[in-house]
N, C-alpha and C positions, 0 to 999 in steps of 0.2 A: 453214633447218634441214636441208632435203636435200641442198645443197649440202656442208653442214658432216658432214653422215653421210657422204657421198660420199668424202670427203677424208679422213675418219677410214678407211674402210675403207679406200682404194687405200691408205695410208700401214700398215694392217697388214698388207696383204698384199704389198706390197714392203717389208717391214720384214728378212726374210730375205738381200737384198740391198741394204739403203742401205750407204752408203759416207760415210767419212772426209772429212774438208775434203782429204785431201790423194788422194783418190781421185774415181773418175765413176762414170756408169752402167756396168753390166754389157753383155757380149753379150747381147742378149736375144734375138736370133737364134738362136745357139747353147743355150742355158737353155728356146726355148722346143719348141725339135728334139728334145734329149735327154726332152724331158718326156712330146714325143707320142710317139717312139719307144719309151719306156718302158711307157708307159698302152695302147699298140697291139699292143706284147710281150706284156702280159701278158694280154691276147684273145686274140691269134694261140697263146698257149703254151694258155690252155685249150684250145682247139678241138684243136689240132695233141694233148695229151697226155689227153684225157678217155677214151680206148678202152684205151689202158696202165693210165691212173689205174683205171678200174672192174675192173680184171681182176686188178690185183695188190693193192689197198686196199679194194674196193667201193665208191668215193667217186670220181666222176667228176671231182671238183674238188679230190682231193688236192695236186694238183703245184700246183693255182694257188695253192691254200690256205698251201702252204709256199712258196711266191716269194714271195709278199707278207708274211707275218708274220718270214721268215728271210732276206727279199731287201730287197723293197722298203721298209718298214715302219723298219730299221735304218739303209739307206741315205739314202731322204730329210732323216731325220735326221741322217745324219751331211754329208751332201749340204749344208743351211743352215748346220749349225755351219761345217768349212771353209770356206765361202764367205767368212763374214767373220773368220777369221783371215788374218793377212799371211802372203801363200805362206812370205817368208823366215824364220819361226817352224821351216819345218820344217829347215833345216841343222841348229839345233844338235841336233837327234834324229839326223843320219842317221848316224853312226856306230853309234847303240845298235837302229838300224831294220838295219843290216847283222848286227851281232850277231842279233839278233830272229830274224832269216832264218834265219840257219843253225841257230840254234837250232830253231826251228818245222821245219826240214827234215831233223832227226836226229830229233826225235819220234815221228815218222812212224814211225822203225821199233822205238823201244822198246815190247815186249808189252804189252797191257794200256793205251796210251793208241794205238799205230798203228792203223788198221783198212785193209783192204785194200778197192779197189772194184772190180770187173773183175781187168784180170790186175796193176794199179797197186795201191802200197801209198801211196794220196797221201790219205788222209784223218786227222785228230786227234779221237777223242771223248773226252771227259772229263764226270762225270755226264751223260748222256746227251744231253751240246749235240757237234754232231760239225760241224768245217769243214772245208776245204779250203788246206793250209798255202798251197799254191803259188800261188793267186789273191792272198793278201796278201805277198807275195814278189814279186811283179809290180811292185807299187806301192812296197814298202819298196827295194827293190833299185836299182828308179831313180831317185828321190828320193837314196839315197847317192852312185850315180853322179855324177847333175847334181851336188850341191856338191861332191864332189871334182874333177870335170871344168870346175868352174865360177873352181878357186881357180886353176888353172894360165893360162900368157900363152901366148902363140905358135908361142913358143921352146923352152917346157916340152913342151908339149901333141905335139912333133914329137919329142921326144927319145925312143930307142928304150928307154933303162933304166927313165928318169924315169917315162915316160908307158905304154909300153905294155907291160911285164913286167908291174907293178903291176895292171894294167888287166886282163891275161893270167889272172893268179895268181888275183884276187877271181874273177873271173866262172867261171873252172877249178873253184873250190870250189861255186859253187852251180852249176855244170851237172854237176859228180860228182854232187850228191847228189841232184839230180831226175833224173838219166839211172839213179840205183840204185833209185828208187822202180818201176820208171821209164813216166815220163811224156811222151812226146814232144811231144804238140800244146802243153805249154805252156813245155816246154824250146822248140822254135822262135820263142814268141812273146816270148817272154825275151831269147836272141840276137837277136831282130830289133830289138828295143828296145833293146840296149845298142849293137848296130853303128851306129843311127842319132843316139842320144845322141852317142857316140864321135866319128864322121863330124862331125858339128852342131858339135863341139866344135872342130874343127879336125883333126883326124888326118891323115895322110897317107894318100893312095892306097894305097902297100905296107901300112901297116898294116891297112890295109881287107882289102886282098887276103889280106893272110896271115889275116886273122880267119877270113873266108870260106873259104879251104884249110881250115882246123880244124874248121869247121863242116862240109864235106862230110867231112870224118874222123868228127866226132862223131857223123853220119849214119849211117855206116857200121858203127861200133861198136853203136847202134840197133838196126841191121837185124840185127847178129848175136848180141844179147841178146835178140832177141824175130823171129824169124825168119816169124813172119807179114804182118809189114810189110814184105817182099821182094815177099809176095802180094800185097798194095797195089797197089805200084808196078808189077808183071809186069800186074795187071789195070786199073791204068790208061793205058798203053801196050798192049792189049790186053781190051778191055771183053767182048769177048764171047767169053776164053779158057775162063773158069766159071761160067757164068749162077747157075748152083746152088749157087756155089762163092766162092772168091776175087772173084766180080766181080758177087757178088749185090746187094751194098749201093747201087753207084756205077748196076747196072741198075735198080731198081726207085726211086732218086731221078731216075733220067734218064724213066721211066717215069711218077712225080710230077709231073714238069714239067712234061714233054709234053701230058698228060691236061690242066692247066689250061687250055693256050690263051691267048686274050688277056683275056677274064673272067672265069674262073675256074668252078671246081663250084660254091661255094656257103659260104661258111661255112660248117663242122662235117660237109660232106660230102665230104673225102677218104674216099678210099675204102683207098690205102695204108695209112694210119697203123693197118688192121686187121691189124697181125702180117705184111704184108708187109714193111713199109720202116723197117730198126733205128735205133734212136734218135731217134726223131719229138718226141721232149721236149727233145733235146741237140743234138749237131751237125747231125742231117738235119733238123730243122723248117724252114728256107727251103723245102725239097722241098715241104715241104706246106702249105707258106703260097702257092708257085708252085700247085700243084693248087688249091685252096679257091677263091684270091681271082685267080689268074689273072698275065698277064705285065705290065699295066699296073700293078696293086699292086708285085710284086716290083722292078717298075723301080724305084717312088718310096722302096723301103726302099734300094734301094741308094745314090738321091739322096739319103736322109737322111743315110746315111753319109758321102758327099760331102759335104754341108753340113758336117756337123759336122769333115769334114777341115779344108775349105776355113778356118770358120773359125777352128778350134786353129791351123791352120801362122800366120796373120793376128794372131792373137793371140801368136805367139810372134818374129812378125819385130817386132811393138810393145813387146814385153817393156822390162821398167825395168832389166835388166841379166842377165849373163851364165847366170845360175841359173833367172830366171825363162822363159828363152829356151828351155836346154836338158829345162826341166822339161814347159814346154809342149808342145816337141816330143815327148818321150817318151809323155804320155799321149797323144796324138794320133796318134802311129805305132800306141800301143798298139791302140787302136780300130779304126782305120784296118785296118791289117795283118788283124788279128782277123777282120774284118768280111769282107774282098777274100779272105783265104785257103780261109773258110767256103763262101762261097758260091763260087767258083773249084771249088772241091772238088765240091761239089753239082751242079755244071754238067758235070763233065769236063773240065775245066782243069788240076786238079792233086791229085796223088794224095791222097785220103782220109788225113785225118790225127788228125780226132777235137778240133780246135778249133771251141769254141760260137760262137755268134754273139750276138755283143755285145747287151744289155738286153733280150734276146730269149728264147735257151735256155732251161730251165730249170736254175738253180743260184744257190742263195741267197746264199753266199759273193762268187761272183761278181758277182752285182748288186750286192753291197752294199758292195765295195770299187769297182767303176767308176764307182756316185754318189759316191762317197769322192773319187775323184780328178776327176772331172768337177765337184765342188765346188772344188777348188784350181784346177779352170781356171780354172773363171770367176771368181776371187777375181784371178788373173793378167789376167785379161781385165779388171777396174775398175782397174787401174794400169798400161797399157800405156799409151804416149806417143802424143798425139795428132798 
C-alpha cells in the first residue's frame, strides 16, 4: 500500500515533466538549479528590499508580495505548461510574436496606456494590471530569429542581401524603438542575444564585426540622448572622480561587498540597503546579498549561473535540429549575459548599466517571462539526441 502511494505521488509530481514515447527525461540538473535559484531569489529579494518596502508602502513585505503573485505564481505556471509543449509549436507564432513586439513597443508611447518609470517610458498599464513590454520582447524577438535564422543553409546564412540586410533592417526597428523609450540595459541584452543567435547561425566574421561597429554607434547615440551615462562611464574609469556624485552608486556597492567578507553580516543585516546603496530591489541587490551572506554565498550564485550555462549551451549542442539549437542558445546567452554583466557591474568590471539580475531582482514581468523560456528549455532538453 505504500509502495503504491509512493508511486502515485512521484508520478504526480513529475507529471509536469513526463514525456512522449518519442521523448526522455528532462535536465533535472538544470530544472533543479533554476528552482533553487529561484526559491533563494526570492529570500535574498525580501531581505535585500524590506527597508525600501516599509518606507514607501508600510509593508515590509510589499516587493516580495508582488514577485510572487505578479512573478512567480504566473511563471511557474506558465514554466509546466511549456515544458510539455514541442519547442517546434512555437515557429508557426513567430512571425505574429515579431508583429507582437513592435506592437507592444509603440504602446508604450501612446497616452493613457504608456506609463513612464524613472527617466524610461518602458511600462504598459491597462486597468490597472501594468508590465513591462520589453522583458517579453526579449523572448518573442528571439524565438522569431531562431526560425528565420533556422530556415536558411550555409550558403544563404553568408549572403550579404539574403541574410544580413534583412537581419540588419528587423533588429534596426526594435532597437529604434527601445533606444526612444529609452532603455539601455535591455536594449544591450537584446543585441547580445541576436549577435550570438546570428554568430550560432553561421554568420561570417565581417558580419559580426560590422554588427558590433553598429553597436558601439548605437552606444553612442545612448550617451547623447541621455547624457548621464557618459557619467557612468567617466566614473567607472574613475571611481573616485564623485563619491557624492557620478560615482556614488558603483562606491557604496563596492562598499557592500567589501563589508561582507567571506561570511557575510547576517541575513537582513546590511546595513546599505538603508538609503545608502540605489536600487537594492533591482540591479544593485548582489551588493547586498555580497554584504548579508558574505563571499562564499556570492560565489555559489555565480556557480549557479554557471550551471545553468553549462547546461543550456549542452543542451543546445544535442538539440534535434537547427531551431532547437539556436533557440537554446539564445535563452542561455540570454541568462547567462544578464547574469555576468550584473554582477561585473556590481564589482567594477563594467560600467553601471541598470541590467537586473536574473530570477533574483525584483520584477515581476521579468520573472515570469524567464520561467517562460526556461520552460522551452527544458522541453529542448527532453528531446536532445543521446
Amino acid at each position: 500500500m505504500k509502495k503504491k502511494l509512493k508511486k502515485k505521488l512521484k508520478s504526480l509530481l513529475m507529471y509536469p515533466f513526463a514525456h512522449s514515447s518519442f521523448e526522455h527525461k528532462p535536465d533535472f540538473v538544470l530544472i533543479i538549479t533554476l528552482g533553487v535559484l529561484t526559491f533563494v531569489g526570492l529570500l535574498l529579494l525580501s531581505s535585500a528590499s524590506s527597508v525600501q518596502a516599509f518606507q514607501k508602502f508600510n509593508d515590509s513585505y510589499y516587493f516580495l508580495k508582488n514577485q510572487v503573485i505578479r512573478g512567480l505564481i504566473p511563471g511557474i505556471i506558465a514554466f509546466f505548461i511549456v515544458s510539455r509543449i514541442d519547442f517546434r509549436k512555437w515557429k508557426g507564432l513567430a512571425f505574429w510574436m515579431l508583429i507582437g513586439s513592435i506592437a507592444l513597443l509603440i504602446l508604450v508611447f501612446i497616452p493613457g496606456i504608456g506609463v513612464s518609470y524613472g527617466k524610461a517610458q518602458s511600462w504598459i498599464s491597462v486597468f490597472g494590471f501594468s508590465f513591462q513590454p520589453t522583458e517579453i520582447v526579449k523572448l518573442t524577438f528571439l524565438i522569431y530569429l531562431a526560425t528565420w535564422l533556422a530556415k536558411k543553409d550555409e550558403h544563404q546564412i553568408k549572403d550579404f542581401e539574403y541574410s544580413f540586410l534583412p537581419f540588419l533592417f528587423v533588429l534596426g526597428v526594435i532597437v529604434f524603438l527601445i533606444l526612444a523609450q529609452p532603455d539601455l540595459g535591455t536594449l544591450i541584452v537584446i543585441l547580445a542575444i541576436s549577435f550570438m543567435v546570428y554568430f550560432a547561425a553561421g554568420a561570417p566574421w565581417k558580419h559580426i564585426l560590422a554588427l558590433v561597429g553598429g553597436g558601439v554607434i548605437i552606444l553612442f547615440i545612448a550617451i547623447q540622448i541621455a547624457p548621464y551615462r557618459l557619467d557612468r562611464i567617466t566614473a567607472f574609469f574613475n571611481p573616485g572622480i564623485d563619491p557624492q556624485g557620478s560615482s556614488y552608486h558603483i562606491t557604496q556597492a563596492k562598499l557592500a561587498i567589501g563589508s561582507g567578507g567571506m561570511f557575510g553580516m547576517g541575513m537582513g543585516k546590511s546595513r546599505q540597503k538603508f538609503n545608502y546603496l540605489p536600487e537594492v530591489s533591482g540591479d544593485s541587490i548582489f551588493a547586498v546579498i555580497a554584504e548579508e551572506m558574505g563571499f562564499f554565498f556570492a560565489v555559489a550564485i555565480l556557480l549557479s549561473f554557471l550551471t545553468i550555462m553549462i547546461r543550456g549551451f549542452k543542451i543546445a549542442r544535442g538539440s534535434p535540429d537547427n531551431f532547437g539549437k539556436l533557440l537554446a542558445i539564445g535563452i542561455t546567452s540570454w541568462i547567462s549575459f544578464q547574469a555576468f554583466v550584473n554582477i561585473a557591474a556590481m564589482v567594477g568590471l563594467l560600467p553601471l548599466t541598470g541590467i537586473p539580475l536574473p530570477f533574483i531582482s525584483y520584477g515581476g514581468t521579468a520573472l515570469t517571462i524567464l520561467l517562460l523560456a526556461s520552460g522551452i528549455l527544458v522541453n529542448i532538453s527532453k528531446q536532445t539526441k543521446n
